[in-house]
N, C-alpha and C positions, 0 to 999 in steps of 0.2 A: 610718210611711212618709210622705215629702214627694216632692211633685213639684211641679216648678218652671217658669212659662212665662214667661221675662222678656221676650218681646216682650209680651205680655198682660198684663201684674203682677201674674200670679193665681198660687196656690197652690190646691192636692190635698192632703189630709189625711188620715190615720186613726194616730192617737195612742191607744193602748194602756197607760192607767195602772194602776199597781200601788198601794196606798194602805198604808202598815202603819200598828200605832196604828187611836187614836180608839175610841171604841163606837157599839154599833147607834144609830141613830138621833140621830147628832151632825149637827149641819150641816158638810159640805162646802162651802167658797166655792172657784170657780172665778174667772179673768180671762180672758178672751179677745176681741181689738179688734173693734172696733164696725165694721167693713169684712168682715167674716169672717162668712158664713153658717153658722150649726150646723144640719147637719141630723140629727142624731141622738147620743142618749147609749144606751150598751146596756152592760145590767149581766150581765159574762160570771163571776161569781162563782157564780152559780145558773142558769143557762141551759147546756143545751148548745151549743144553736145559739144564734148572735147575737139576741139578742131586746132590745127599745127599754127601758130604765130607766123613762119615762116619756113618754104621751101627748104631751109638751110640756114644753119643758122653760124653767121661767120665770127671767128676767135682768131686769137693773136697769142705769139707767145709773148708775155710780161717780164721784161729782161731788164729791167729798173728795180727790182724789189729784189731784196738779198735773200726773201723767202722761195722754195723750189719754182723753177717754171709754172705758170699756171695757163688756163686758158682762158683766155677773156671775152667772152660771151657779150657782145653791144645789140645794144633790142633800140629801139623807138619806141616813145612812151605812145602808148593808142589816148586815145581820148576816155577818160575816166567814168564810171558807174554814176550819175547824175543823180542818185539819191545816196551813195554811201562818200563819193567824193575817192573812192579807190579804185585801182586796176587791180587786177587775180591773175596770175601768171601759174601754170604749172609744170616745172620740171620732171625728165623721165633720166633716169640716166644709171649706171651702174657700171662696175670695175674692178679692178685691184686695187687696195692701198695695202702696200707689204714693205715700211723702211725698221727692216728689225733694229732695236734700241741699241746704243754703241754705249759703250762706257767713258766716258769724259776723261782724259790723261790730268785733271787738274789734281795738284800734290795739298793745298790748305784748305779748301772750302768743298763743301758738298753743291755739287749743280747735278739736276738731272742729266738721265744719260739723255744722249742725243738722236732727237729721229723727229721725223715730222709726221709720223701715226703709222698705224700697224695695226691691222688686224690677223690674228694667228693664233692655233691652238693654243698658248701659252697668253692667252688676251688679248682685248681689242683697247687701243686709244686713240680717239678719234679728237684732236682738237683746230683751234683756228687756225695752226700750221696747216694740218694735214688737209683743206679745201675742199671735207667732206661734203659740202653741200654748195648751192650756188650763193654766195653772199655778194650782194649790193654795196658799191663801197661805199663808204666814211655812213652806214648806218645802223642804227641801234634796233633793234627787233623784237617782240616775245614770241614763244613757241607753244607747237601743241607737236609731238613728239610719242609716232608709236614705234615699237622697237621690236624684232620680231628676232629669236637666239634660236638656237637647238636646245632642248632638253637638259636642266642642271644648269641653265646659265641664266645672269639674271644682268640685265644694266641698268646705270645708274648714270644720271644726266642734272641738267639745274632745274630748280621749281622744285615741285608735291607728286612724289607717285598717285597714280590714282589706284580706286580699288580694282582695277584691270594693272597689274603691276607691269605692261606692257607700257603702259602707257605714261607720260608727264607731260605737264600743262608750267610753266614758264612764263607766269604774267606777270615779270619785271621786267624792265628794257634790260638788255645787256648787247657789248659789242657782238659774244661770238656765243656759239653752241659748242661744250665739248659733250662726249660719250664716250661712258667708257664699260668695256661690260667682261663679265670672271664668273670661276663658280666662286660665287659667294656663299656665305654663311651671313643672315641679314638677323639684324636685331634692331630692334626701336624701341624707343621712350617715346611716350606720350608725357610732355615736362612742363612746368610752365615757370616764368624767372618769377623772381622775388620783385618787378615793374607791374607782376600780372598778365605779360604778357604769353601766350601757350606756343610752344615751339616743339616742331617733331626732331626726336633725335635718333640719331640713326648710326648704326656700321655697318660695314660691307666687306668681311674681312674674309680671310683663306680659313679655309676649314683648320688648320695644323694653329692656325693665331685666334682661333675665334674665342677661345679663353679671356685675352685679354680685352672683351667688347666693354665690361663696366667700367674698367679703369678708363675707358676714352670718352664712354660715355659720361660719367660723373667729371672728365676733366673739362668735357665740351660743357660739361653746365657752369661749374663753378668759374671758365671765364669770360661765358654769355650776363651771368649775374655783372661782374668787374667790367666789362665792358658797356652795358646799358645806359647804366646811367650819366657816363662820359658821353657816349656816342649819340644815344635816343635809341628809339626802339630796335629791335633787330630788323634787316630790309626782308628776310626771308619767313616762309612759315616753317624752314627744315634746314637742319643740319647735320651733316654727315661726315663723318670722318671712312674713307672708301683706301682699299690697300691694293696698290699698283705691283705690277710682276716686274718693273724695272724702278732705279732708283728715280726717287723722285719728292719736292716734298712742295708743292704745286696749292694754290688757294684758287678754287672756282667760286663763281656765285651759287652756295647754299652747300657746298662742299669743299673739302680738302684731299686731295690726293697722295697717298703716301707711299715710297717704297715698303717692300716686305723688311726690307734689310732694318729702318729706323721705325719702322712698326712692331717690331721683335725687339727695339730699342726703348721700349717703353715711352715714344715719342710727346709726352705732355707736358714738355717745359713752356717756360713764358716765351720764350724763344723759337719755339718748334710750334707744338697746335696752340698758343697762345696767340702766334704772328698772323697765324693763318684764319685765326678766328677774326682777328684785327681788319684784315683783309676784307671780309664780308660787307663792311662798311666803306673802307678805305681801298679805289683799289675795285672792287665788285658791285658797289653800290655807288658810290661817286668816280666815277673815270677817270683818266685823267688821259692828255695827249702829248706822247713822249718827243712831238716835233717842237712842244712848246715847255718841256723840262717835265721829269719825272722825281712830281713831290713823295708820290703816295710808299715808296718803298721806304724814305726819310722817317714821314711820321708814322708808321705804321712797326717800323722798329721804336722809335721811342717809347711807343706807348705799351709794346709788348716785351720786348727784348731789356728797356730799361723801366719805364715807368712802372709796370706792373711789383718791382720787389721795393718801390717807394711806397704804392701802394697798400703793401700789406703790413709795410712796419720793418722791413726788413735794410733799413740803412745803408748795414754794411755792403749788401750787397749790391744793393743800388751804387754805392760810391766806388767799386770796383767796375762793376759796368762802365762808368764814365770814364773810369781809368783805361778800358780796355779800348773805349772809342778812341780817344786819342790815340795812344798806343797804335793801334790799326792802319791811323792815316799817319802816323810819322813814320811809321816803318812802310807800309808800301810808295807812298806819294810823295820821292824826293822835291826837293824843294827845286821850284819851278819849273814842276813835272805836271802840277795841277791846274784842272782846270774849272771851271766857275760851276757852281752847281744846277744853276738853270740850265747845262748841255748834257747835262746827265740823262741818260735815254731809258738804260739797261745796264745791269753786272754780265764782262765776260771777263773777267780779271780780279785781282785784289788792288788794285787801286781803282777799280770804278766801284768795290764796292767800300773801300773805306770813303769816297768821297759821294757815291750815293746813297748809302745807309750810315753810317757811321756821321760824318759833318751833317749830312742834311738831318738826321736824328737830331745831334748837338744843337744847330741851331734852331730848330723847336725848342728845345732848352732856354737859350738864349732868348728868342723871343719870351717863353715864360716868364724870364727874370724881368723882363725888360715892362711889359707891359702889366705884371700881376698875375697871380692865381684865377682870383675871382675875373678878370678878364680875358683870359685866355681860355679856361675853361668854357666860358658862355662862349667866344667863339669862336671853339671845335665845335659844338653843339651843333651851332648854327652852320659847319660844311654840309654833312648829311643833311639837314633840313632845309635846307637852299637846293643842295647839287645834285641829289639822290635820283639816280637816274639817266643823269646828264654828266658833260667834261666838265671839268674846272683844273684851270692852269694855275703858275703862279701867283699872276698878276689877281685872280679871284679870290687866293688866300687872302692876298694883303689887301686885298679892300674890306674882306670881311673882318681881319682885326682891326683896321684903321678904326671901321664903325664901331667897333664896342670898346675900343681905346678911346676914342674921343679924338683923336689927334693923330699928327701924320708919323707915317713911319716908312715913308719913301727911304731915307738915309738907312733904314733897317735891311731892307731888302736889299738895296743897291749893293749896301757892305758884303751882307751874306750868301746872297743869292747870285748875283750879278758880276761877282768880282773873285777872280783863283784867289786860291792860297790860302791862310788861315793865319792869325796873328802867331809871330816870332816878340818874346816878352821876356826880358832878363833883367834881373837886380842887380844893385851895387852901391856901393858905399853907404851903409850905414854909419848914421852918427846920432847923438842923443847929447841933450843940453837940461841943464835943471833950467825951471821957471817959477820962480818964488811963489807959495800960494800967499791968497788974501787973508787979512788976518784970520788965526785957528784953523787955518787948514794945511794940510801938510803940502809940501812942494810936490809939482809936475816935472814931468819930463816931455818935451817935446823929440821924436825920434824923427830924422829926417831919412828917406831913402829914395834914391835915383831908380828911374822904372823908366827901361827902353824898349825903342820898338823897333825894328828892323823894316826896311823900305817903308812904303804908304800907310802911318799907321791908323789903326782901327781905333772905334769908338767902342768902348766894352767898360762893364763892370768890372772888376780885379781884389778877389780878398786874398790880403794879409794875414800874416798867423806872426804874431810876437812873442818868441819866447822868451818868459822871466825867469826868476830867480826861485829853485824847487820842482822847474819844470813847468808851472802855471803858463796858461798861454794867454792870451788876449788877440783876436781878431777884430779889423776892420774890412768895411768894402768902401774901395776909392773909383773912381770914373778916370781912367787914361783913356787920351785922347789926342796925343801929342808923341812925337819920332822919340823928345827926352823932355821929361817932365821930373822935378822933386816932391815927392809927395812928404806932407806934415801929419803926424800923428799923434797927439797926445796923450800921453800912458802914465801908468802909475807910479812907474821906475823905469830904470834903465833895463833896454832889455840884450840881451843877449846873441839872439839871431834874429832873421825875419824868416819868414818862410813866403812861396807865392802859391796863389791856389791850393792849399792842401787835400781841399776836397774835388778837385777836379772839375767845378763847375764851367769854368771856361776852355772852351773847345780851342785849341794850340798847337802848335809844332811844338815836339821834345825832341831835343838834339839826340841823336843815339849811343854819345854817351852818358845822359844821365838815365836810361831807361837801364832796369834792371836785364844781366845779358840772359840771352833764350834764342834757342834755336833759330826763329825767322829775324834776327840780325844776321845769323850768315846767312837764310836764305834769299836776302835782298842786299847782301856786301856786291858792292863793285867790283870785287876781288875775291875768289872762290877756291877752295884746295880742300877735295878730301884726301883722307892720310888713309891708306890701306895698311893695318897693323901686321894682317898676315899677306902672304901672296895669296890672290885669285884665282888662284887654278881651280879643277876641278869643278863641280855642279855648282850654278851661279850661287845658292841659299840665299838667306836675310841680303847678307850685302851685295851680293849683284845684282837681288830682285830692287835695291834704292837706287843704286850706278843706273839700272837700266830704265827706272822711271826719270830720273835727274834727264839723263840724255833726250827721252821721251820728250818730256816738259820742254826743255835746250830747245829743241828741233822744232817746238813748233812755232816758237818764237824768232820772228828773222833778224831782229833786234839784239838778241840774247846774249849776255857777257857768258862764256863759256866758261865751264868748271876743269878746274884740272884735277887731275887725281894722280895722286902720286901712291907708286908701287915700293914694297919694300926693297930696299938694295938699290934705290931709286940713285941716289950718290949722295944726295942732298943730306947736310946733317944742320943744318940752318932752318926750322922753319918760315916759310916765305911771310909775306907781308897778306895783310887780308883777314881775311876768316876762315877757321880750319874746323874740318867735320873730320873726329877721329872715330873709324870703325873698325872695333875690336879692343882689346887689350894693348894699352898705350906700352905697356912696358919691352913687348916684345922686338919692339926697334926702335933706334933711336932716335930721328926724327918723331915719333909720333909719343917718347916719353919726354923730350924737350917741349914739345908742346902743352904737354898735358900737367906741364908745372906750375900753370898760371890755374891751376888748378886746386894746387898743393894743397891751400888754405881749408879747401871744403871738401873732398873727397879722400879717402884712402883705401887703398887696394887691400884685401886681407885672401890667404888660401881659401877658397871655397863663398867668397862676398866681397864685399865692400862694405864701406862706411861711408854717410855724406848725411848732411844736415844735426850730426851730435848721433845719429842712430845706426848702430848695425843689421846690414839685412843680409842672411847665409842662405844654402843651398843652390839648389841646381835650374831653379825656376826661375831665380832669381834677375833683374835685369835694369840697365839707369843710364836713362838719358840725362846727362848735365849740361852747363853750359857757363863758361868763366869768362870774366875780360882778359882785353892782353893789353892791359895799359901801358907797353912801348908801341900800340895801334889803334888811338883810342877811336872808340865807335865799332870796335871789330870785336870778335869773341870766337874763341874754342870751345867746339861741341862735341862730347862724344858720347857715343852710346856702345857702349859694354854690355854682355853677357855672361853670366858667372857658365854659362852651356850654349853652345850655337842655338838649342833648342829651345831654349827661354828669349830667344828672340826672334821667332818666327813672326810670331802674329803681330810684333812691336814693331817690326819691321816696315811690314804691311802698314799701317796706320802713322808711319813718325810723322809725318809733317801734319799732323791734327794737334802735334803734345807740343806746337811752337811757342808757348807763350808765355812758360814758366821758366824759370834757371834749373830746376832738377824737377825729375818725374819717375820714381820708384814703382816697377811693372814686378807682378807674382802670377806667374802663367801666362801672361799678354795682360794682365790686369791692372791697372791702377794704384798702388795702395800709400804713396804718399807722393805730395808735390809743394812747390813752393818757390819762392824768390829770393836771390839775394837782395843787397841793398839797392834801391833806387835811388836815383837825385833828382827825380821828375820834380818834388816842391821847391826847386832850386831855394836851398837856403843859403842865408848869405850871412857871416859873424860880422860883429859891432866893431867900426875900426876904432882901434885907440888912441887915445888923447894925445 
């Protein structure tokens, strides 16, 4: 039983645990947060009436775990209930938990804000951080769960409200219990999938959002249907999509947790409540233990974030996905910066997540290619239907494919999973020879080309793209497997170029000069210079509010290659070596119009707009982040972002390191309204040497 005072930030407790397992006189270790008063343990195993475990019951503070102090509650296990084979232990205890939500200084990625629970007028979030109850360590538990609010408030926890909406019943194992409780505005579907299975659907949203409950609701069906029949049945009887007072965008068992802020963002892409739906199997229904490598964040982006626009038909976008995974890990995870993906725990960075989501997505991919469709498919099946409920580490994927491959795939894992870095794969010397056909057939051509690999190299598939003569292409896939190998192809003519990977199936290192340039090249340049166009004085606006986040980010990092920023009249008429982020109107000094000539080609300046990408865009809302190479520094690029009015780039401002991934991005009030890339050489192609 909980009760809950969020003007007071206190909690009311009496937790009732059940223990199976263990022998008499084993140690029980408890946690419970160091803001939380215990006033009593009573061992209802041998008592009839509630009578106290012990005089006192002694803790320690836990100074090993990077989670807050907690108190560690050690019991002696009593001799067990000799018809049910359990002990019944019951917890009294009550407190404050008040760590108000911080806002995360991270400039690329969205992470919830930071706190380890809170309860307070403005909401209560109670989760495995915050040590709201007494939990037993390394064990799995179900609940029964009453919740006692003030008037107008309603919470929402894992399992099936019951018809006492106080109350949820929780009979799946899970590690932890969260809570979390608001005035809501609540709405349900009674729904059932296109498997036949019946599922409650549910939101829990703020009265000012509670418009948008169908469109979440209908999104939560349509990817309970797309996920079913991949996964097996859904593990839950209820799904909820529930809206949090701090940013957040969180997957519980039988719920999703969302900020206000990307709940107002119409939050139902494949990526957003797609991933989180993913999760319910992946992740909330199978475990996993991040001391022994953290799969589940891997395949749970593949199967949301990419697989899902393979599966609807939708190619192209799928093939851009792949494109952006690599992208991701070649720009955060210099080379030999990485490390092996079975030490992948958690994302606190952009290179834990391009090598925890990003590569470990890819290589499910690879596994895909590797062992088939129709095998791969049976066994993902086969996780949840083996693990549901329980961990499974690495080593339990790969036995479960090994069985429905038929055959080993130890050298799969060792490659992927076991070993940093990711293949380095480059072309060269094309050459082509006629070869007489048999009589009445017309002559072949045999094309030869060098395919290298940089240090230890990998065993991978590798397709070719052949361009002919009209633009016809011809692709093969070859097996490299060797540091330098010549591979033989033969085609119908001579061809022209080769291409590698076009479709970006194989997960790689692209060097940074052949990725198309965008913003996060400089923001991961070794060498960093923003160009102030006008002087700083006066109220920081747009660009002091970036200077001051940039410095922010700098600072927390102890590591951090610092950014210079040069002022106007600065003396410099030489742009420096590196990557330049120019703010404001290049033209107005000259350092920051030398710079902005590597530009020349795509941009031009007009009174009252600009021009870039063949389009003109005028007025005073107007606003364009670009980004060019400087190929006397290759791998580096000039970035700027202009305003046709200081005021057309407030809100751009705020938000720029979210627009890192294009070469230009065309903002109308803070808005979007074109974007795009220059050229890439990510398919390194490579011309036919001549004869």
């Amino acid at each position: 039983m909980l009760a809950l005072s969020p003007d007071s930030h206190r909690l009311i407790a009496t937790d009732r645990v059940t223990v199976a397992g263990g022998s008499p006189g084993q140690e029980l270790a408890f946690s419970l947060a160091p803001t939380l008063v215990l006033e009593r343990v009573e061992d209802l195993t041998h008592c009839q009436d509630p009578c106290e475990f012990a005089p006192s019951v002694p803790f320690a503070r836990d100074r090993s775990s990077s989670r807050p102090e907690s108190q560690r509650i050690f019991l002696k296990q009593p001799p067990a209930d000799p018809t049910s084979g359990t002990i019944r232990l019951n917890f009294v205890y009550h407190g404050v938990i008040d760590d108000p939500p911080r806002e995360p200084r991270h400039l690329r990625f969205v992470t919830p804000s930071e706190t380890a629970g809170h309860i307070g007028p403005e909401g209560v979030y109670l989760s495995s951080e915050s040590q709201w109850y007494p939990d037993l360590d390394d064990s799995l538990a179900t609940y029964d769960v009453r919740i006692t609010l003030p008037d107008g408030w309603a919470a929402v926890t894992q399992g099936t409200a019951q018809a006492d909406s106080s109350r949820w019943i929780v009979s799946t194992k899970s590690e932890a219990l969260t809570v979390v409780a608001n005035r809501f505005v609540v709405k349900t579907r009674t729904w059932k999938a296109q498997s036949g299975q019946a599922i409650q659907l549910a939101t829990y949203l703020f009265p000012d959002d509670a418009a948008l409950a169908d469109e979440y609701l209908d999104a939560s069906a349509r990817y309970l249907d797309a996920y079913i029949p991949l996964l097996g049945a859904y593990p839950f009887s209820q799904f909820a999509v529930v809206e949090n007072f701090f940013s957040s965008g969180l997957g519980m068992p039988s719920f999703t947790l969302l900020g206000s802020g990307v709940i107002k963002r119409h939050y139902t892409q494949p990526y957003a409540l797609g991933h989180e739906i993913v999760h319910s199997w992946i992740g909330n229904g199978v475990f996993n233990r991040v001391s022994q490598g953290n799969w589940v964040e891997g395949l749970t982006t593949y199967l949301s974030n990419y697989y899902y626009h393979e599966l609807i038909g939708d190619e192209a976008q799928a093939r851009e996905q792949r494109r952006l995974m690599l992208l991701g890990y070649s720009v955060y995870v210099r080379p030999g910066e990485g490390y092996p993906l079975k030490k992948f725990a958690q994302k606190s960075d952009e290179k834990d997540n391009a090598i925890g989501y990003q590569k470990s997505a890819m290589v499910f991919h690879a596994l895909r290619q590797e062992v088939g469709d129709a095998t791969f498919w049976r066994a993902l099946k086969r996780i949840p239907e083996r693990y549901l409920q329980t961990a499974a580490d690495w080593i339990d994927l790969e036995r479960t494919f090994q069985e429905e491959a038929g055959r080993d795939l130890r050298w799969f894992f060792a490659q992927w999973v076991e070993r940093a870095g990711v293949p380095e794969i480059a072309l060269s010397g094309l050459r082509a020879q006629s070869i007489p056909g048999l009589s009445g057939r017309a002559n072949l051509v045999e094309a030869t080309v060098h395919i290298a690999q940089s240090e230890e190299p990998y065993r991978a598939p590798v397709e070719l793209e052949f361009v002919l003569s009209g633009g016809r292409t011809q692709r093969v896939h070859v097996q490299v497997n060797a540091a330098q190998q010549d591979v033989v192809v033969p085609l119908a003519e001579s061809p022209a170029t080769v291409r590698l990977d076009p479709d970006y199936h194989l997960f790689r290192r692209v060097a940074r000069n052949e990725m198309a340039p965008m913003l996060n090249l400089y923001v991961t340049d070794a060498q960093r210079t923003v160009v102030l166009a006008q002087p700083s004085s006066g109220p920081p606006g747009p660009f002091g509010d970036i200077l001051q986040r940039l410095a922010a980010q700098e600072a927390a990092k102890a590591d951090a290659v610092r950014t210079t920023v040069l002022q106007p009249g600065a003396g410099k008429q030489v742009p420096p070596p590196g990557s330049l982020l120019l703010l404001g109107d290049p033209r107005e000094n000259p350092i920051a119009a030398a710079a902005a000539r590597s530009c020349s080609d795509h941009v031009r300046f007009l009174d009252g707009g600009f021009s870039v990408a063949g389009h003109t865009y005028e007025g005073a809302a107007m606003a364009l982040l670009v980004s060019c190479r400087r190929d006397e520094h290759p791998g580096s690029v000039v970035t700027l972002l202009y305003g046709v009015t200081p005021q057309a780039l407030v809100r751009v401002a705020r938000l720029l390191f979210f627009y890192g991934w294009q070469s230009y991005v065309v903002f109308h009030e803070g808005a979007v309204v074109a974007r795009g890339d220059w050229e890439d050489r990510m398919t390194t192609e490579v011309r036919i040497e001549t004869q």
